[in-house]
Every structure is written in C-alpha cells, then in structure tokens.
N, C-alpha and C positions, 0 to 999 in steps of 0.2 A: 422296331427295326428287324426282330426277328423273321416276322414274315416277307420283308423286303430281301431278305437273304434265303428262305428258303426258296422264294417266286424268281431269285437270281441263280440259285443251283440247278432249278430245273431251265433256266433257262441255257446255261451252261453245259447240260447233260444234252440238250437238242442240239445246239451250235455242233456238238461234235459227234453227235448221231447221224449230220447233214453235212459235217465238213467244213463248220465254218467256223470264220474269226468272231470269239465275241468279243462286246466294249466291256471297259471295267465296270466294277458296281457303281461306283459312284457314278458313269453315266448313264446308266440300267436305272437307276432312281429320277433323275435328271427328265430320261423322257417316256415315262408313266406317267400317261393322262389324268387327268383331277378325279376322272370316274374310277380309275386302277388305284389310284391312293384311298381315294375314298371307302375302295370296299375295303382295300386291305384294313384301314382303319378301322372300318366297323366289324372285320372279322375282329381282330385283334380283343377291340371293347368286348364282343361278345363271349370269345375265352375267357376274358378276367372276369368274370361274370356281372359286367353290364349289362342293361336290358338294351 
C-alpha cells in the first residue's frame, strides 16, 4: 500500500502544480488500471527482494 501512496502524493503534488481538485486515495486506487496495479505490485515484490 505504500507505493499506492507514494504514486498518490505525487499525484497530489501535480493536481496543485496545475490547479486542480484531486479525488481522495481511496478513489486514486479505485481507478488504476490492472496494468498500474500490476506494476506497482511487482515493484513492491521486487524491494522485498523477490525475484
């Protein structure tokens, strides 16, 4: 979950770079595509040093 929050701070840090409203996290998780989860997923495995 960590990386779903740091990929939600940076998303937070553009919203207000450009002026805009963002959604909460919980909908920021919500509409990440299976491919956006996925990588995150696999970064994640790969820090905890999965192959």
């Amino acid at each position: 979950m960590t990386m779903y929050r740091e990929g939600y701070e940076v998303y937070l840090s553009k919203c207000e770079q450009f002026g805009l409203e963002p959604i909460n996290f919980r909908y920021y998780v919500i509409q990440l595509s299976q491919e956006q989860l996925n990588a995150y997923n696999e970064q994640a495995y790969t820090m905890k040093g999965g192959n």
